[in-house]
VMD Tcl script that draws the C-alpha trace (Angstrom):
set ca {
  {0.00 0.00 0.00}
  {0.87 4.00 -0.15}
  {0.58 7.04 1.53}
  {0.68 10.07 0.36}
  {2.82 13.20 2.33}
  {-0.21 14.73 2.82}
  {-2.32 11.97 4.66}
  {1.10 10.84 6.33}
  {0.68 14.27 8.31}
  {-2.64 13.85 9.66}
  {-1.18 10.83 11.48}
  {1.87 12.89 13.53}
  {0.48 11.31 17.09}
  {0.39 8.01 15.50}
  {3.69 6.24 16.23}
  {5.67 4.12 13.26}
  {6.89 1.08 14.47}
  {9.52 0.63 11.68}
  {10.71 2.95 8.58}
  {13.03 1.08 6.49}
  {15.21 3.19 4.42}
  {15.18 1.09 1.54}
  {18.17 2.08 -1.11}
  {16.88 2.49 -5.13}
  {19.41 2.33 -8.14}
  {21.23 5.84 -9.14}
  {21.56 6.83 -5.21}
  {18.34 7.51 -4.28}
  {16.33 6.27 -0.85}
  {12.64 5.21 -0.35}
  {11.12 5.58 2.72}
  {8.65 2.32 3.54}
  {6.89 2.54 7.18}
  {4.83 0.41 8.90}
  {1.75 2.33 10.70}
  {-1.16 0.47 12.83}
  {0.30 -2.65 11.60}
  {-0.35 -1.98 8.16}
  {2.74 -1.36 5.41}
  {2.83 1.82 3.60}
  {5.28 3.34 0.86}
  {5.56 7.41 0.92}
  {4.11 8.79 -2.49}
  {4.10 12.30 -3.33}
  {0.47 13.95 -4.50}
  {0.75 12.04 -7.94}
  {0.90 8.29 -6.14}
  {4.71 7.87 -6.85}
  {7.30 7.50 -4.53}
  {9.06 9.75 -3.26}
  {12.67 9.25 -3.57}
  {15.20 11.27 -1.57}
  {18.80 11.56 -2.04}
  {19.97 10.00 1.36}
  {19.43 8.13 3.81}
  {19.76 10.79 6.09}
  {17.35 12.82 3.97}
  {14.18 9.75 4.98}
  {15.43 10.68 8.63}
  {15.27 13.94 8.65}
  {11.57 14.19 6.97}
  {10.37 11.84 9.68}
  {12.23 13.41 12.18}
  {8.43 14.84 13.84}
  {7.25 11.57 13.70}
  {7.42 8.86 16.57}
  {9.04 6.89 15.24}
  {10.26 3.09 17.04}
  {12.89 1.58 14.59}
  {14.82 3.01 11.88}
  {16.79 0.41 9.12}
  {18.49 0.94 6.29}
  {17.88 -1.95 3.37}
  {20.80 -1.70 0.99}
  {20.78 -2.77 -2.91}
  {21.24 -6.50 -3.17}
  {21.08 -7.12 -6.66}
  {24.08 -8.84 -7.56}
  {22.75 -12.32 -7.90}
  {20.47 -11.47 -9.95}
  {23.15 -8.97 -12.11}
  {25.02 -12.39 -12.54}
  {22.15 -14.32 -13.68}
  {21.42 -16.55 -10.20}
  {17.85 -17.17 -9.15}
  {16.37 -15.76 -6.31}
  {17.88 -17.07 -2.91}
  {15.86 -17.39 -0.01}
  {18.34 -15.80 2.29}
  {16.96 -12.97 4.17}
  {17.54 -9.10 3.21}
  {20.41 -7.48 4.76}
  {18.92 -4.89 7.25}
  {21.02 -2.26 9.27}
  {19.36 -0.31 12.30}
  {20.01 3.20 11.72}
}
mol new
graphics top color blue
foreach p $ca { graphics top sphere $p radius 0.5 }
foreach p [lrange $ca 0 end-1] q [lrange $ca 1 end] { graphics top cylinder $p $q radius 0.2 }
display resetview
């Protein structure tokens, strides 16, 4: 699911158990939170991510919210860059 910045604001008092920082190609960040147990992505107005140009950028925007558990989620795509299938190994994940 998404939420966009503006609806994201109406919850301030709500608190966010996790954002994950999750890392894009060409440097850019995505900022994925979990809210009232429910998964969101943060879209902008026209229901696309928005993508920042840091991780430190996600923390900062979120920096009014309560908010539990930061982690970053780096790029992992060299198996698949080298033709392997899928493992089922879990994603790296480092608390920020």
């Amino acid at each position: 699911m998404h939420m966009a910045t503006g609806e994201l604001k109406t919850h301030k008092h709500d608190p966010i158990a996790l954002l994950e920082i999750v890392s894009m190609e060409g440097r850019y960040y995505m900022a994925r939170f979990y809210l009232q147990g429910q998964g969101y992505v943060l879209t902008g107005s026209d229901d696309k991510p928005v993508l920042f140009s840091g991780a430190c950028a996600v923390r900062e925007y979120f920096h009014d919210f309560q908010v539990e558990a930061v982690e970053v989620i780096p790029p992992t795509g060299t198996d698949e860059m080298i033709g392997m299938p899928d493992s089922s190994s879990e994603t790296m994940r480092v608390p920020f």
